[in-house]
N, C-alpha and C positions, 0 to 999 in steps of 0.2 A: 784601384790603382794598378797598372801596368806596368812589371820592369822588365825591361829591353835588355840583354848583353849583346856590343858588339862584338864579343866573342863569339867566334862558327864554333856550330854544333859539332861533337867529334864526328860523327856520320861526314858535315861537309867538308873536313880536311881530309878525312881517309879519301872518299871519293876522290878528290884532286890527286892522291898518291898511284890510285889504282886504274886500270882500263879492263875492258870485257873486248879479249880479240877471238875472232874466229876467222877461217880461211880450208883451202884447199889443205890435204896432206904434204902435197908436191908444194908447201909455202914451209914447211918444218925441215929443219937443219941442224944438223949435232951441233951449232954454237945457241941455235934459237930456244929449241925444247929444254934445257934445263931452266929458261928463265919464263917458261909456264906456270903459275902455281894452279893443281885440280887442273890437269890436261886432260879435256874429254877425246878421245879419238872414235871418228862416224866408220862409216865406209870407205866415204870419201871427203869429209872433212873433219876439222878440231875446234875448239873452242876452250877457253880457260881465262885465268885473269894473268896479267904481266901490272909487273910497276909501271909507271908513266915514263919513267927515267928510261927504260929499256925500251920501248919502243923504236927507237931506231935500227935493234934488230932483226927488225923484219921487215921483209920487203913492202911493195905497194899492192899487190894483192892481197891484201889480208884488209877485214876491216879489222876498224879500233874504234872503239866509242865508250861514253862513261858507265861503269856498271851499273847495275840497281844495288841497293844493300842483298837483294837476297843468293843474287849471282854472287856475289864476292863471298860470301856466307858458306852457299855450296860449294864453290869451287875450294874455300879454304879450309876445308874437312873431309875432301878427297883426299884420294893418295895421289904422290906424287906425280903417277902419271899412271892412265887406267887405261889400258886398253881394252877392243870390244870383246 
């Protein structure tokens, strides 16, 4: 026998809370960077996780897409923001 919950797995709610954005430097702004969590910064770009709610922050240069669990993992046991 098989039992079914239509309750989501906590995995697929967090996913809905969370995005995986990365973009240029010249896309980061003293109102956008604090709402990075685990903000990697390259040479010349960044990447980190933002809520889904804050995405409006940032411009259209950047992408957004859903995280994996291990992205959101990493990025939420960085420090607030690492530089290279």
């Amino acid at each position: 026998m098989t039992v079914r919950s239509s309750t989501p797995a906590p995995w697929t709610s967090s996913s809905r809370s969370f995005a995986y954005i990365r973009g240029a430097l010249t896309d980061l702004t003293t109102e956008n960077t604090p709402l990075i969590r685990g903000l990697r910064r390259g040479q010349h770009t960044f990447d980190g996780i933002i809520r889904t709610a804050d995405t409006a922050g940032f411009g259209p240069g950047v992408q957004i897409e859903s995280p994996t669990i291990e992205r959101v993992v990493v990025h939420h046991v960085r420090p607030r923001d690492e530089e290279p």
